[in-house]
N, C-alpha and C positions, 0 to 999 in steps of 0.2 A: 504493500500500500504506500510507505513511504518514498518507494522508485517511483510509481506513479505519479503521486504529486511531485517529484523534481520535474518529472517531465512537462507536470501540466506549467509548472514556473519558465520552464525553458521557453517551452513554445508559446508562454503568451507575454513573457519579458524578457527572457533572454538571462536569466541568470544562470551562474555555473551551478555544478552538482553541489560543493559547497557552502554558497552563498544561502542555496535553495534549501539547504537541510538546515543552516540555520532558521532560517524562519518559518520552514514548516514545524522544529522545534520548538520555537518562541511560541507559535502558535498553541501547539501543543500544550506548552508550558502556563500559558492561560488559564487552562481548565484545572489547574490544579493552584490558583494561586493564593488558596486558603492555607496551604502547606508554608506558605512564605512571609516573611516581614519584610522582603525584601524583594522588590521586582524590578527588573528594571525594563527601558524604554528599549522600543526599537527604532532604527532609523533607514527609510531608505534615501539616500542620496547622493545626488546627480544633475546632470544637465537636462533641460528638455530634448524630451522625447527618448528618453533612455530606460522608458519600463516600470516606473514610480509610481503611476496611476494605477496600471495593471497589477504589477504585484501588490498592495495596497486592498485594490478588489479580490484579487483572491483569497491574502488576509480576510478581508470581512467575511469569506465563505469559513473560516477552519476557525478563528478565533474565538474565544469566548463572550455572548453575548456583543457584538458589535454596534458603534455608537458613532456616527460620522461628525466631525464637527470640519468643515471648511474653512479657513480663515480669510478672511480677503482687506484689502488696506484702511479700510476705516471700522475695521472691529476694534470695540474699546477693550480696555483691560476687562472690566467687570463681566462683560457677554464674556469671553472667552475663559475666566473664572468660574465665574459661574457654571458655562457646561462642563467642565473638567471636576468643578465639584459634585454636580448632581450623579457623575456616572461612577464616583466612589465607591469600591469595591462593590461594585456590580457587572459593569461592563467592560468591554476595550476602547479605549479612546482609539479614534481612525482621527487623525487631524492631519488631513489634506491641503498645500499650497501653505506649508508652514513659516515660508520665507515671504509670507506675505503680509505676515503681520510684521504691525508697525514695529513694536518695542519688541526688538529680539535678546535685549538682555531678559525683559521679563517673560519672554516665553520660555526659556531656557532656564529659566527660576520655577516658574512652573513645572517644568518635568520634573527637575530637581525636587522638586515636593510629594509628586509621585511616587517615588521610587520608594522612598524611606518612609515604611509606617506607622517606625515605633520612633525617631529621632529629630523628623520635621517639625519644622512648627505649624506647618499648614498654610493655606491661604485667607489671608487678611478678609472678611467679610464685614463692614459697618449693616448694624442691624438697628432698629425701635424698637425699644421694650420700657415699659412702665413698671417703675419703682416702685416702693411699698406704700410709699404716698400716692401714688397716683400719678406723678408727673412720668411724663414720656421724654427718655432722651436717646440717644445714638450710641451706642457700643460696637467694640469692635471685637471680631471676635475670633477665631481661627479655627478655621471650616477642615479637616481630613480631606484630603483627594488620594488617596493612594490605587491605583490601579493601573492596570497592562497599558502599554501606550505607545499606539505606532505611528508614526511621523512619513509624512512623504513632501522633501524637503530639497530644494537646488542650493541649500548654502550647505557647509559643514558647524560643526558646532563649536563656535569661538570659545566658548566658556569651559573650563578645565573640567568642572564638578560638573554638569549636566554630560559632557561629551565621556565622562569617567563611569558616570550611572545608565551608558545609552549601548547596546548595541550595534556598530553601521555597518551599512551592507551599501558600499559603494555603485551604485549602476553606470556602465558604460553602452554608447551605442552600439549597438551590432546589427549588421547587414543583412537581415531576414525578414522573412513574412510573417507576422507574430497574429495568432489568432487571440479572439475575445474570453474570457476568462467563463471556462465549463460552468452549468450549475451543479447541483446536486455533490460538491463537491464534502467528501467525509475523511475524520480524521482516522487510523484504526485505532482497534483498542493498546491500551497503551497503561505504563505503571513506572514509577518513578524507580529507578533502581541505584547503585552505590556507587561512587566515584571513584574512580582508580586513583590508587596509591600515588601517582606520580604526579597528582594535581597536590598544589601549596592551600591547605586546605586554608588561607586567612588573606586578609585586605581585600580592598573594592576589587580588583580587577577579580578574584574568586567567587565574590558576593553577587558581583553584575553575570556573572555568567554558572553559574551554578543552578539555576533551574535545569537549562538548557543542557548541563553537562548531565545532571539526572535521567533527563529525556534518555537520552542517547546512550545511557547506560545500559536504561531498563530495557530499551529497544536493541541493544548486543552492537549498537554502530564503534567499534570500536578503530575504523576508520578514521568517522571525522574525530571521535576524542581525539585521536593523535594529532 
């Protein structure tokens, strides 16, 4: 099942066998993200017209609960806050044309909030609530967003700490005829299994990728582990 989907990645964006088993992976990795305090982002990024979109949609087919959110240049902080909060551990953020929003320090702050669910502070939400008097005033107050979160993105990620919590999967163009992304597509069954010996079981870089090395355990890929 997992050849399968590489192939269905190739033919409808051109990724390598690699790139594609990461994210079938990630994908994967999704459905289990109650197992974790710690998830991190994925990224796909590239130039136009290198497969971003497509892979992205096939995402939305294998991921966990999927949640689109587009960004485009006059989205405010608070819209784009706001849906990354409401899909808190429920779904996978899909956030399409991500270099389109304005403030890319804060959108890159934002992931960074994601990822970590026991260490963030969370995002800043100002709320109205009424005191024990009676009077109404403005609180601020910080909202959990933590969940799966795929990115399809033409910049790379300036910021050290989001680009440290993100998985990327580079797209380049390639010279073929790429068809539209299958329905019906399914993940198999699947169980988290033990990490080989020869992973450093500690810091981010283990932490950001440790779902995904679980996947692949349980699955006997002991290919891409290496």
């Amino acid at each position: 099942m997992v050849s399968e989907l590489v192939r269905v990645f190739s033919s409808v964006s051109g990724l390598d066998n690699n790139q594609a088993k990461t994210a079938i992976y990630y994908a994967m990795a999704t459905h289990k993200i109650q197992n974790y305090t710690w998830f991190p982002a994925l990224a796909f990024i590239g130039a136009p017209r290198t497969g971003k979109s497509k892979a992205l949609e096939v995402m939305s087919c294998l991921c966990r609960k999927p949640y689109w959110i587009t960004c485009h240049a006059t989205m405010t902080p608070a819209s784009l806050r706001d849906e990354l909060i409401s899909s808190e551990n429920k779904v996978t953020a899909l956030i399409e044309e991500a270099d389109l929003y304005p403030n890319r320090k804060q959108l890159q702050s934002y992931i960074i909030n994601r990822v970590d669910k026991i260490r963030t502070s969370g995002l800043a939400v100002k709320e109205q609530v009424e005191t024990p008097s009676g009077v109404k005033e403005w609180r601020t107050k910080n909202k959990r967003a933590y969940s799966a979160t795929v990115i399809h993105d033409r910049n790379s990620l300036d910021d050290l700490a989001a680009e440290s919590r993100a998985i990327i999967i580079n797209t380049t163009y390639k010279e073929n005829t790429f068809i539209d992304p299958p329905r019906g597509l399914t993940l198999p069954n699947f169980s988290l299994g033990t990490i080989p010996s020869y992973f450093t079981s500690k810091g981010r870089a283990f932490d950001t990728w440790r779902p995904l090395l679980e996947i692949a355990s349980g699955l006997g890929d002991a290919e891409w582990l290496l």
